[in-house]
C-alpha positions as CSV (number, residue, x, y, z in Angstrom):
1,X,16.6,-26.2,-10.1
2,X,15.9,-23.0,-8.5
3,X,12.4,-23.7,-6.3
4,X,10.3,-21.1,-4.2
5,X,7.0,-22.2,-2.0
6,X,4.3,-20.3,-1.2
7,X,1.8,-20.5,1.7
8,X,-1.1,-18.3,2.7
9,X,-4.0,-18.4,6.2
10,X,-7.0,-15.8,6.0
11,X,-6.9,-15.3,9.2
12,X,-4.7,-14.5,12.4
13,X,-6.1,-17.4,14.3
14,X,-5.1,-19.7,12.4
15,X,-1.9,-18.0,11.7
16,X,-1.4,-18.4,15.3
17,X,-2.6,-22.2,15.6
18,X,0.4,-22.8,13.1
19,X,-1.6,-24.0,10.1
20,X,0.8,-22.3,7.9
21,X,3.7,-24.1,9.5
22,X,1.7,-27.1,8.2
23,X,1.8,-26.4,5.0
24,X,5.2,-25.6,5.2
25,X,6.3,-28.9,6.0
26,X,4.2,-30.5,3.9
27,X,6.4,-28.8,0.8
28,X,9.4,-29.5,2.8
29,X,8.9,-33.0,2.7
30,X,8.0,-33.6,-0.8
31,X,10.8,-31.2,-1.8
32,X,13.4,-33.7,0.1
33,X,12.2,-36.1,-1.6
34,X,12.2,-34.8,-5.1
35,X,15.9,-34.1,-4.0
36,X,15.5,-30.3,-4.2
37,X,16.8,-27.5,-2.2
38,X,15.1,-25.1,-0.7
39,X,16.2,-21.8,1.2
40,X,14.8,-20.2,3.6
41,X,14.3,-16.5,1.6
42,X,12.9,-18.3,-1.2
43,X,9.6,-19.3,1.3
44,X,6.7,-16.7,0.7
45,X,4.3,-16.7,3.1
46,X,0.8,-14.4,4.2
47,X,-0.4,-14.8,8.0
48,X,-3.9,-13.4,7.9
49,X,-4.3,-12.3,4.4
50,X,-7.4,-12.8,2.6
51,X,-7.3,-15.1,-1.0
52,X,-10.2,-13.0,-2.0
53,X,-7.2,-9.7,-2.3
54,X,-4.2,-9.7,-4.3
55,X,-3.2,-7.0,-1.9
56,X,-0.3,-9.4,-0.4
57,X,3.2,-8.5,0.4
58,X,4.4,-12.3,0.3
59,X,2.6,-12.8,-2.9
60,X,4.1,-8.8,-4.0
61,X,7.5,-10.7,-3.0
62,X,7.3,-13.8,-5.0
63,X,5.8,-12.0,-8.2
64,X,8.7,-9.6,-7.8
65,X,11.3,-12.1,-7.8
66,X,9.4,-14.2,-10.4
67,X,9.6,-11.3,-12.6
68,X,13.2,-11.1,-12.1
69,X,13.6,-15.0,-13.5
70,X,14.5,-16.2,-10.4
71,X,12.6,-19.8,-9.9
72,X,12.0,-22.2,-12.1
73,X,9.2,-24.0,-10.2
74,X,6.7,-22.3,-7.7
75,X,5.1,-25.2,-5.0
76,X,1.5,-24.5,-3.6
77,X,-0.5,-27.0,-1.3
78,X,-3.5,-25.9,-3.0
79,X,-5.2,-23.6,-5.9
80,X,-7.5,-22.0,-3.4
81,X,-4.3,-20.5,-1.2
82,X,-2.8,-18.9,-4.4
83,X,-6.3,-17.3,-4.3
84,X,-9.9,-17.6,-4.1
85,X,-11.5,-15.7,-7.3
86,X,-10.7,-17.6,-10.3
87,X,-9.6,-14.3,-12.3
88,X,-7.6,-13.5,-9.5
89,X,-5.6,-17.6,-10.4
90,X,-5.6,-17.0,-14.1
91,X,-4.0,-13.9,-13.6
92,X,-1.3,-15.0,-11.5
93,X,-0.7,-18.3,-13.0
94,X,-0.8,-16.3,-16.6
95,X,1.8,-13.8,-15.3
96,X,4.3,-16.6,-13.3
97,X,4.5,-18.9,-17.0
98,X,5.4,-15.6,-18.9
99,X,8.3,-15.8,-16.7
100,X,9.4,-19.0,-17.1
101,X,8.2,-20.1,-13.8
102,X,6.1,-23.5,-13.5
103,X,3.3,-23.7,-11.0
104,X,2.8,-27.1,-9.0
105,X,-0.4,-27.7,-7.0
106,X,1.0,-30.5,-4.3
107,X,-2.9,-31.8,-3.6
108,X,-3.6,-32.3,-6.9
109,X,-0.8,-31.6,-9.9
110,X,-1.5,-30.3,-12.9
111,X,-0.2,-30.1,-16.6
112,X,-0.7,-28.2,-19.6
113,X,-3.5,-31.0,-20.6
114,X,-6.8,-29.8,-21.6
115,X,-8.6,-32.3,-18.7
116,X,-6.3,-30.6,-16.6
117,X,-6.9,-27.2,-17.4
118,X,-10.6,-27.5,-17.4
119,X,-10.0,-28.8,-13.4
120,X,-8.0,-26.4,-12.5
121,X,-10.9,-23.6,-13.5
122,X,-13.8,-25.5,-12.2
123,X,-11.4,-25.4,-8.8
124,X,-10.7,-22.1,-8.8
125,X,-14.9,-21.5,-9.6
126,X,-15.7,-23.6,-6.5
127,X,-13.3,-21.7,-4.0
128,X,-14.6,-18.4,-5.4
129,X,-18.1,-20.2,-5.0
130,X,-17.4,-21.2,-1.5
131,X,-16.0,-17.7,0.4
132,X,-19.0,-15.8,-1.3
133,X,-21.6,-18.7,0.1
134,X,-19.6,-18.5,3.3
135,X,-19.1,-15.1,3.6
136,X,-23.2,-14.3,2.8
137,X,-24.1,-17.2,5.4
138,X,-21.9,-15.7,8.6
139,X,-23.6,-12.2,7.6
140,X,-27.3,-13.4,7.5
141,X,-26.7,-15.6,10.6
142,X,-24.9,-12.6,12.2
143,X,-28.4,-10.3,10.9
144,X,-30.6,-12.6,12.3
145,X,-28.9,-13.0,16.1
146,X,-28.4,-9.4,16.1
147,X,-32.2,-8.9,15.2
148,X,-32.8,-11.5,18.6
149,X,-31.0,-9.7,20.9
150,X,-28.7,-12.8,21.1
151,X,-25.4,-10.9,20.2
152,X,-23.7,-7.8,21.1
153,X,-22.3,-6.0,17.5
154,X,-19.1,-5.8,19.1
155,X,-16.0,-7.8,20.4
156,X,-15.1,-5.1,22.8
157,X,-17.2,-3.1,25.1
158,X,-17.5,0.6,24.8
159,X,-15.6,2.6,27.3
160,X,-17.7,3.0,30.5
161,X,-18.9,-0.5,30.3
162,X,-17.8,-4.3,30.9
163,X,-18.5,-7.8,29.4
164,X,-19.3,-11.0,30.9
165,X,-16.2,-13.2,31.1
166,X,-18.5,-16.7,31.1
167,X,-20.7,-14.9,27.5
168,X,-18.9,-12.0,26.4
169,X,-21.3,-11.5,23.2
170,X,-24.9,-11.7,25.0
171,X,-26.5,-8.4,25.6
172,X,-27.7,-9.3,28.6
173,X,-24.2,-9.7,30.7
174,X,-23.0,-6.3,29.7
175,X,-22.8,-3.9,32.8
176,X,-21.2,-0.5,33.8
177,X,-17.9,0.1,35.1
178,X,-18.9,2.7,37.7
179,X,-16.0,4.9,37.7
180,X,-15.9,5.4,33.6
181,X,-19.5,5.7,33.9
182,X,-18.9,8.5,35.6
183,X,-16.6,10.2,33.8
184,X,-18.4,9.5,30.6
185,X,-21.7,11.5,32.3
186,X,-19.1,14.5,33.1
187,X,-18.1,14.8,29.8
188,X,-21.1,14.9,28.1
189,X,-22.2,17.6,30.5
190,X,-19.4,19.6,29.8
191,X,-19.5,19.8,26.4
192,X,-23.2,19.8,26.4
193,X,-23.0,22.8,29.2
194,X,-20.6,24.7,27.0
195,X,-17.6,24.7,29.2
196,X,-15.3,22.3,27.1
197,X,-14.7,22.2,23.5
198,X,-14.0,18.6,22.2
199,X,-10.0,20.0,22.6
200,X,-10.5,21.3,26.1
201,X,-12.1,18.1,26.5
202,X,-9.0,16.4,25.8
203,X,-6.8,18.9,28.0
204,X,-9.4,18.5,31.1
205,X,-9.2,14.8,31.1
206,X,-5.2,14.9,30.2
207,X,-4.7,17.2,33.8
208,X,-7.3,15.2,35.6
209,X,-4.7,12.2,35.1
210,X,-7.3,9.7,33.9
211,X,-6.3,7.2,31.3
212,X,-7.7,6.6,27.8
213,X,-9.8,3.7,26.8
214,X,-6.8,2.0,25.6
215,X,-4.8,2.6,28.9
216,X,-2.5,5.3,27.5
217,X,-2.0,8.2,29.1
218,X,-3.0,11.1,26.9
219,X,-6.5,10.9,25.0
220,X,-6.8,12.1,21.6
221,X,-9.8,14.2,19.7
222,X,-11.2,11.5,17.8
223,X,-11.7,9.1,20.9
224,X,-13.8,11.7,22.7
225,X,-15.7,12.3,20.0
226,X,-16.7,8.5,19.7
227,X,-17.7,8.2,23.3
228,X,-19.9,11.7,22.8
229,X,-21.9,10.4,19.4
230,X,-22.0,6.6,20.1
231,X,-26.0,6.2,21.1
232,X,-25.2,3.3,23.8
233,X,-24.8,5.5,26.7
234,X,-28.5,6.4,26.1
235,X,-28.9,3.0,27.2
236,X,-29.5,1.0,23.5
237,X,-26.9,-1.3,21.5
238,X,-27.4,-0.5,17.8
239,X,-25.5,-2.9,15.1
240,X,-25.0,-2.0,11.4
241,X,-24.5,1.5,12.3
242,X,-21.8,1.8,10.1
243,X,-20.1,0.7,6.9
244,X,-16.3,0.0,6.3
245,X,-14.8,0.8,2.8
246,X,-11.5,1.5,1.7
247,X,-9.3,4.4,2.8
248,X,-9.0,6.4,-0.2
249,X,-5.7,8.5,0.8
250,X,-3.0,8.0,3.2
251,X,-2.8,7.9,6.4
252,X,0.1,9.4,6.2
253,X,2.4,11.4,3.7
254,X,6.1,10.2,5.2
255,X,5.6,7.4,7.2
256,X,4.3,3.1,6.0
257,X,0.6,2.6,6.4
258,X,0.7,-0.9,7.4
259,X,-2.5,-2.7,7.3
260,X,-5.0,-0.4,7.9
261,X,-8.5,-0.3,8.9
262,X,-10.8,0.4,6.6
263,X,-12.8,4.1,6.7
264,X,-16.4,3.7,8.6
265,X,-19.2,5.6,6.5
266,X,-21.9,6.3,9.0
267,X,-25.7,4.9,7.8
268,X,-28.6,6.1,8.3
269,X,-30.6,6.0,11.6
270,X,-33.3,4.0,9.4
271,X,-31.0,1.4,8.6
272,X,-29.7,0.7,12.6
273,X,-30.3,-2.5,14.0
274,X,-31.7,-2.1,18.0
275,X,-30.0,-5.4,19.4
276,X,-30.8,-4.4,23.1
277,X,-30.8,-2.8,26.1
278,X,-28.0,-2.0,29.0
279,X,-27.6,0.8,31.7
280,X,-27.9,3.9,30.8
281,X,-25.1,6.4,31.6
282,X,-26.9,9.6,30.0
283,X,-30.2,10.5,29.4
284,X,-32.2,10.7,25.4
285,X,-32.7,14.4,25.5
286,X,-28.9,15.1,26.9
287,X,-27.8,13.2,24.2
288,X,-29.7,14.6,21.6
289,X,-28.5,18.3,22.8
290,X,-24.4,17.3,22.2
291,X,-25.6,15.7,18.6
292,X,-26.5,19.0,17.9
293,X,-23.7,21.0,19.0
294,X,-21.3,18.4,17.7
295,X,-22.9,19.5,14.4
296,X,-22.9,22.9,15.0
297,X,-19.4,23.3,15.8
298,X,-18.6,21.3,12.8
299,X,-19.4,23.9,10.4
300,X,-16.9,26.1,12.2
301,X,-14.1,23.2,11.7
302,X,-10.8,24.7,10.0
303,X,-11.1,22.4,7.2
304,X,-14.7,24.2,6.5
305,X,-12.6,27.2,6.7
306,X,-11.9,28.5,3.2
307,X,-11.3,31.9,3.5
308,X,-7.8,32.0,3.0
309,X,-5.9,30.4,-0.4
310,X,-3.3,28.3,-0.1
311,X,-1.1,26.7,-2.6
312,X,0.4,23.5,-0.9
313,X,-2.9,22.8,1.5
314,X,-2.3,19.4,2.6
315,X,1.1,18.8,0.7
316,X,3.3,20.2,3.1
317,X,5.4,18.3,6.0
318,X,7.6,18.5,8.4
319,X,11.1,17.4,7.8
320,X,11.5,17.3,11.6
321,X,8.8,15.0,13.2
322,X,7.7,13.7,9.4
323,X,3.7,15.2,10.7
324,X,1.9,16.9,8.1
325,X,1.2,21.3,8.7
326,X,-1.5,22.9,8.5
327,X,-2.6,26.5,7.3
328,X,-3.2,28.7,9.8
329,X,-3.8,32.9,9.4
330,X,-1.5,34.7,12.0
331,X,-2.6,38.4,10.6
332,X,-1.1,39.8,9.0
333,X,0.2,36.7,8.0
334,X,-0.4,33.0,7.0
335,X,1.7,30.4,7.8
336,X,1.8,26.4,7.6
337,X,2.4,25.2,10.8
338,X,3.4,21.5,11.9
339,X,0.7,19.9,13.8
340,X,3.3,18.6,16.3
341,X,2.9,22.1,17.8
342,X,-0.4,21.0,18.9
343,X,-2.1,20.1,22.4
344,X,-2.6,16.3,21.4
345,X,1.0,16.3,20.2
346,X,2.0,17.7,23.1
347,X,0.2,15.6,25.2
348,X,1.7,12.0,23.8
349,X,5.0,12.9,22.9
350,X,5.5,15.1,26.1
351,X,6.9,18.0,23.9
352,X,6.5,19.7,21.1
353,X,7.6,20.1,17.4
354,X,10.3,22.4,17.1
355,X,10.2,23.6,14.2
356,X,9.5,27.1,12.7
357,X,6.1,28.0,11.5
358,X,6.6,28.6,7.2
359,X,5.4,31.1,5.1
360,X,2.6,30.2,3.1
361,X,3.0,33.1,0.6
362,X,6.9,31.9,0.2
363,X,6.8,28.6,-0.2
364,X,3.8,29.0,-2.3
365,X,5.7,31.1,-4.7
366,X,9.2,28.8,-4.4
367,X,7.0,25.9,-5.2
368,X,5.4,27.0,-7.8
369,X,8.4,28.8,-9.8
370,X,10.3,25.1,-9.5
371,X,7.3,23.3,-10.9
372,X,7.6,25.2,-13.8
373,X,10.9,25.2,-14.5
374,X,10.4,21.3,-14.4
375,X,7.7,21.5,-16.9
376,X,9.9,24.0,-19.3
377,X,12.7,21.1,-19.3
378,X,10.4,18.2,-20.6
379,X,13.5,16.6,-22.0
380,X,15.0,16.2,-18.7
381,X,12.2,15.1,-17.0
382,X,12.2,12.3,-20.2
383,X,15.7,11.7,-19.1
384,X,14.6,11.1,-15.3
385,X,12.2,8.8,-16.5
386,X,14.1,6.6,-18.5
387,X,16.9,6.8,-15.1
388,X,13.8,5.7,-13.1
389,X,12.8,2.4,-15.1
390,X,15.5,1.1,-17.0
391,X,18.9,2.5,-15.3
392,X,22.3,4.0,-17.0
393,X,22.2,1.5,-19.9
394,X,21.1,2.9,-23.4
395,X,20.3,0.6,-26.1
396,X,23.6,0.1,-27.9
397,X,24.6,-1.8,-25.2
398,X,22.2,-3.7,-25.1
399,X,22.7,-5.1,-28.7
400,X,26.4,-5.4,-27.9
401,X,25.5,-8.0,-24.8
402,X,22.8,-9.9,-27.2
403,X,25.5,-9.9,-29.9
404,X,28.2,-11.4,-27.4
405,X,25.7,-13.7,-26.0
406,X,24.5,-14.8,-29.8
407,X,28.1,-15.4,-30.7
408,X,29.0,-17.1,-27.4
409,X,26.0,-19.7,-28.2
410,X,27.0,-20.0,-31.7
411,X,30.6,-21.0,-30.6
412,X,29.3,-23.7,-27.6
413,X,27.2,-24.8,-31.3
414,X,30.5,-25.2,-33.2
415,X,32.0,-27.2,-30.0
416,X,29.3,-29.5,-29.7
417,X,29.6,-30.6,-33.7
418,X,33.3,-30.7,-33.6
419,X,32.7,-33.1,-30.3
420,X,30.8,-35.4,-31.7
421,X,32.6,-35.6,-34.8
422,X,35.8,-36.8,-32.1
423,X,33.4,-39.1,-30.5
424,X,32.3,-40.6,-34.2
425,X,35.5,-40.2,-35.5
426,X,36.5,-42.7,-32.6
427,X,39.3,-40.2,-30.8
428,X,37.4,-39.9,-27.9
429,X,35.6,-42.6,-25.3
430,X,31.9,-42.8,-24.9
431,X,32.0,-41.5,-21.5
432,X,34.3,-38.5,-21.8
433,X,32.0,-37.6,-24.8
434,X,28.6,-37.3,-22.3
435,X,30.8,-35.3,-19.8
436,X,32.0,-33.0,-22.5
437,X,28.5,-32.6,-23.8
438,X,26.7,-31.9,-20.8
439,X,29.3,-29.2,-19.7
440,X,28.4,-27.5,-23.3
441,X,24.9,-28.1,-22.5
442,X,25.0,-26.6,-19.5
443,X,27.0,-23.7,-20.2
444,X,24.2,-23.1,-23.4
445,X,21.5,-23.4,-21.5
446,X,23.1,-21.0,-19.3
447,X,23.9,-18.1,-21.8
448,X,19.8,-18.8,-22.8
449,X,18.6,-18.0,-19.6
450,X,21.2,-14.7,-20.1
451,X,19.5,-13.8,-23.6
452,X,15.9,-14.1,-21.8
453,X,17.0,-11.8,-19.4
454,X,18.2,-9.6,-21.3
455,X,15.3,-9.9,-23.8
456,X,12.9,-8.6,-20.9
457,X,15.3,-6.1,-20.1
458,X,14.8,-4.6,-23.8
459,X,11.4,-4.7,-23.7
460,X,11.0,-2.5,-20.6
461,X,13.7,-0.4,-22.2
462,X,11.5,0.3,-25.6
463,X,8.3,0.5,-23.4
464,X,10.5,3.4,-21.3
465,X,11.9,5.5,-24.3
466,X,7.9,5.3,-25.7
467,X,6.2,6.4,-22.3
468,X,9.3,9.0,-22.1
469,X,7.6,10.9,-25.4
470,X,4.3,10.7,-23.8
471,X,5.5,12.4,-20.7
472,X,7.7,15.0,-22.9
473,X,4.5,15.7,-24.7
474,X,2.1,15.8,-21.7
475,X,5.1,18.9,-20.2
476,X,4.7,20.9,-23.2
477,X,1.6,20.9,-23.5
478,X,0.9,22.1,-20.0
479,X,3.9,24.7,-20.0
480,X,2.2,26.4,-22.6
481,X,-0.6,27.8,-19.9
482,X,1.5,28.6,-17.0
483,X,2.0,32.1,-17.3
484,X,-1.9,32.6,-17.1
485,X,-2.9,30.1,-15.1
486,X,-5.6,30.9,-12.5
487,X,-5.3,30.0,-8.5
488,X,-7.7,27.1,-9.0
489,X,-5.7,26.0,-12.6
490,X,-2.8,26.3,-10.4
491,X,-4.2,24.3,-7.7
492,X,-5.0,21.4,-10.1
493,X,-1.8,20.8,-11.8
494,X,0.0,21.1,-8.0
495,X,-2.6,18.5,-6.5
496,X,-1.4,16.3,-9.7
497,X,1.7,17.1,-10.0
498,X,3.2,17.2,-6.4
499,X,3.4,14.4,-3.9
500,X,4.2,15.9,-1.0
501,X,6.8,19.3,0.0
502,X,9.2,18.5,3.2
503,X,10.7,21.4,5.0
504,X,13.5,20.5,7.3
505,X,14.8,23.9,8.6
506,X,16.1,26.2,5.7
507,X,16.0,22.9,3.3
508,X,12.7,22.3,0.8
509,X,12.7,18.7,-0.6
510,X,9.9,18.4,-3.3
511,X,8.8,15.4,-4.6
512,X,7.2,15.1,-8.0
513,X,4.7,12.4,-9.6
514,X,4.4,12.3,-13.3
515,X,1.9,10.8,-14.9
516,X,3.0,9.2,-18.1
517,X,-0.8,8.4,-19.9
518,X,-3.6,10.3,-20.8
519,X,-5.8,8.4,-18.6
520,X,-3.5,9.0,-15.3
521,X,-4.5,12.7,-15.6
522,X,-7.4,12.8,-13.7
523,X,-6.0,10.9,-10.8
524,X,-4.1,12.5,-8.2
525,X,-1.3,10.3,-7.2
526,X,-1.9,10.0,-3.3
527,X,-4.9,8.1,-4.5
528,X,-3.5,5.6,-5.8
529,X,-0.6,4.7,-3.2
530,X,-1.5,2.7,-0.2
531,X,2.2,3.0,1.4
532,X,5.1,5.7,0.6
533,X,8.0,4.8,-0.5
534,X,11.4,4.6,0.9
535,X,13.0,6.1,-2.2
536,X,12.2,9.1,-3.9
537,X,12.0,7.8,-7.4
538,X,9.9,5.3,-8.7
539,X,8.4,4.3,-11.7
540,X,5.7,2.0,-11.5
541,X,4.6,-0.1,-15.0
542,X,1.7,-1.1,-16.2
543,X,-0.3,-2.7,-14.1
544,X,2.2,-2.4,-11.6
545,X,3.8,-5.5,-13.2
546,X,7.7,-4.1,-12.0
547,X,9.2,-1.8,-9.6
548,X,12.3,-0.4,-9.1
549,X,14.1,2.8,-7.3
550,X,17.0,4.5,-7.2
551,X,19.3,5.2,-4.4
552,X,20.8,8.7,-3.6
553,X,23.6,7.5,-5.2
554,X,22.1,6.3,-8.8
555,X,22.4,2.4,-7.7
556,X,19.6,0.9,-8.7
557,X,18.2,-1.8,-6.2
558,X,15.0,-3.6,-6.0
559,X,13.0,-2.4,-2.6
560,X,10.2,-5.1,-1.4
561,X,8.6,-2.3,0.5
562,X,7.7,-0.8,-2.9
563,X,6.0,-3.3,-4.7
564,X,3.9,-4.8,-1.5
565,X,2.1,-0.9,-1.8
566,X,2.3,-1.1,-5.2
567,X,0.3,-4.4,-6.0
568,X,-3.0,-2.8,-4.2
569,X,-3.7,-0.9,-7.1
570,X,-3.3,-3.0,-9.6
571,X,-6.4,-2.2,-11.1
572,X,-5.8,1.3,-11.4
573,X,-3.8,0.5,-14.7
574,X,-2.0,3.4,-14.3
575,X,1.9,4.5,-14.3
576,X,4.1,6.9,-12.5
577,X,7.0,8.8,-12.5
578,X,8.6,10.3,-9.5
579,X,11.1,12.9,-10.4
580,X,14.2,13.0,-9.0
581,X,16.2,15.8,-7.6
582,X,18.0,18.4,-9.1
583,X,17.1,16.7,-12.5
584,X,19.9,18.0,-14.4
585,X,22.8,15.9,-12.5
586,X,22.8,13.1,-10.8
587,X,19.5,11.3,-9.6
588,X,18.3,12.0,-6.0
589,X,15.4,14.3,-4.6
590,X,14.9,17.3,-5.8
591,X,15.6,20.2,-3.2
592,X,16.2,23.6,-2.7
593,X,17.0,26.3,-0.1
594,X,14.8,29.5,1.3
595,X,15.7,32.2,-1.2
């Protein structure tokens, strides 16, 4: 009996008052007592993860296993900590069963009868029932004290000011730290004077010494400009300034997201909350003038800057420091230049990037020539494809294992009859005929859980070979335009096409994203990944139901790191290819040298 558990907090505090360690002995014990092992990787757990998300990399873990038939019985304390929407349960449970994997509930156990059944949905209604009336009753309450004054919109205190240790959230007890407040005045007068950019801000504070808000050394672009548009320093606290929603691209290209915040969407002035009042560091009019400029300079931002063309905007990196480059004009040149050249770079790593700055019009052209000489090679790509999601094997042996495993069943069969014909014939004792028995049992039920296996195996197989003729169609149909595409056409297909371009010295690496569906066409892959991989090729199913990548080598392993990103978008129903390198040998990433 092969038995996994899995456990799940929504928050960190409770995480760190152990409540998941509760749980955890809870299935401990009635495990020992069932008499059933349990190791210690087959224990899935979520510290702080929402049930309302199936974005969960325990969770990704146990599905990915499960998929792999790898348990028999999955133990949960509760419904409502496999997850709190009921769709979210059926799901889950739905997929788990198709695996051969039975779900118990330890608080209340269920079975396949109907009374049952019927329980475990009214449940999973409830819990869904319960976070939504929750979550709406902590926001009104939260509405209503901000609206009184009784509670500051935030846990910590702007730079500039301090809390009161004895009521950290009442308005009233919030008062300045003098020697931030100063430095908070001199900055907005020097931008507002003219004689700093947000930059030289940065530089000016980085030689005066003074630390950041977080205590670090070096201060970064984006925290001046907070302190210069948050309205507090006028002397009024404001909640529901802003709204959080997802991040809808990476963070970044080459390196794990994590967990990360969501993106805050500023709202309207209209729609602010005043909560209060606290010193004032600047006056209404001062601030009003560097709310202006702020937008002035912003329409002179290099990303509003679209006089040049450039191929690879925002795909490039640097194979050095793994930071994305920029476009920059050098007339008469244009280059893309790491931004670990920078100031801020500069400034927290103590040095800078050192790698060259890369011709835009040259790796534009490289680029593009590879690209299509991928497309014009649509069987190859098919080829990579089927590498990608199914391995070496090819379907002949496949039927060669089921026909070995058939005939290997059929033969423990033949034993079995000829056994009991001994044990009827009276040759052999009662007892040595049950030990007999249950070692052919065993050994059939064995080569069973073989032909499962390998039935799933098939399946994904024949799914590959019939997404590969989608993907050799979607190539030639699009290699029929290249020779006349436009700049923007050309921009399209790369933006679609092309996950990201590392330059490491004289070496290019590109990495390509397929899409293998008509309705995957119109969404570039970077939207859809919420981590990057740590293999170049993957191939993601439907629904993101199964995983796997490819070493350098052509091993294929199963990464965990892969499918925790790839459960977020779930939803998306979409699936992708990631090419490998030099297509036309062994699998890898594709690269290339400077010509």
């Amino acid at each position: 009996m092969r038995i996994a558990i899995y456990v799940r907090v929504s928050t960190q505090r409770q995480a760190q008052t152990q409540t998941i360690e509760q749980q955890i002995d809870r299935l401990r014990t009635h495990l020992q007592a069932q008499g059933w092992p349990l190791q210690e990787g087959d224990i899935f757990r979520d510290d702080g993860y929402s049930g309302a998300s199936l974005k969960r990399p325990g969770l990704d873990r146990l599905r990915d296993r499960a998929a792999m038939a790898s348990f028999d019985r999955i133990f949960i304390t509760d419904p409502d900590r496999l997850a709190r929407n009921y769709v979210h349960q059926v799901l889950i449970l739905e997929e788990l069963q198709k695996h051969g994997c039975r779900v118990e509930f330890l608080d209340r156990p269920m079975s396949q009868d109907p009374h049952d059944q019927l329980l475990l949905q009214i449940r999973g209604a409830v819990a869904e029932y319960e976070r939504t009336l929750i979550a709406e009753r902590m926001r009104r309450g939260r509405q209503r004290q901000f609206e009184a004054g009784k509670m500051l919109p935030w846990t910590r205190a702007p730079y500039g000011y301090r809390m009161a240790a004895d009521r950290p959230r009442d308005p009233s007890g919030v008062y300045q730290n003098l020697a931030e407040a100063a430095v908070v005045a001199e900055m907005f007068a020097w931008y507002a004077e003219g004689r700093h950019t947000l930059h030289g801000l940065v530089d000016h504070l980085h030689e005066l010494g003074i630390p950041s808000p977080s205590g670090k050394t070096h201060w970064s672009g984006p925290s001046v400009r907070g302190i210069l548009k948050n309205p507090v320093y006028t002397g009024h606290v404001y909640a529901n300034r802003t709204r959080y929603r997802d991040a809808q691209v990476r963070r970044s290209a080459t390196h794990p997201i994590g967990r990360p915040h969501g993106t805050a969407t500023p709202l309207p002035e209209r729609e602010w909350i005043e909560v209060g009042t606290v010193p004032a560091v600047v006056t209404r009019e001062q601030f009003d003038r560097v709310q202006a400029k702020l937008a002035t300079n912003q329409s002179y931002s290099a990303r509003n800057n679209k006089v040049g063309t450039y191929l690879l905007r925002s795909l490039v990196s640097c194979g050095g420091c793994g930071l994305a480059c920029l476009a920059r004009r050098l007339p008469p040149n244009s280059y893309y230049v790491c931004t670990g050249k920078t100031r801020a770079a500069r400034h927290r790593n103590g040095a800078t990037c050192e790698s060259r700055y890369i011709p835009s019009q040259a790796i534009d052209d490289l680029v593009w020539q590879d690209l299509c000489d991928l497309l014009r090679h649509p069987a190859a790509v098919a080829e990579a494809f089927r590498l990608a999601s199914v391995g070496a094997w090819h379907p002949q042996e496949f039927q060669a294992r089921r026909d070995r495993l058939r005939q290997g069943k059929a033969s423990l069969a033949q034993q079995l009859e000829r056994l009991t014909e001994a044990y009827l014939g009276g040759v052999i004792p009662l007892p040595e005929y049950e030990r007999r028995r249950g070692e052919i049992v065993s050994r059939d039920a064995s080569l069973a859980e073989q032909e499962r296996r390998l039935c799933g195996e098939a399946d994904r197989l024949n799914e590959a070979l019939g997404l590969a003729a989608s993907l050799e169609a979607f190539c030639e149909r699009v290699a029929t335009g290249l020779e006349n595409a436009t700049f923007d056409q050309r921009r399209l297909l790369v933006e679609l096409l092309i996950d990201r371009v590392v330059v490491t010295d004289d070496e290019i690496e590109i990495r390509y994203a397929f899409p293998t569906s008509p309705q995957s066409e119109h969404v570039r892959f970077c939207h859809l990944r919420s981590d990057y991989f740590g293999q170049a090729i993957a191939y993601a199913r439907n629904q993101w139901d199964d995983l796997r990548t490819y070493t350098r080598d052509g091993e294929l392993s199963n990464d965990n790191n892969v499918s925790e990103q790839s459960r977020a978008n779930a939803s998306n129903l979409r699936e992708i290819l990631v090419v490998p390198a030099a297509y036309n040998s062994r699998p890898g990433r594709r690269s290339t040298a400077w010509p």
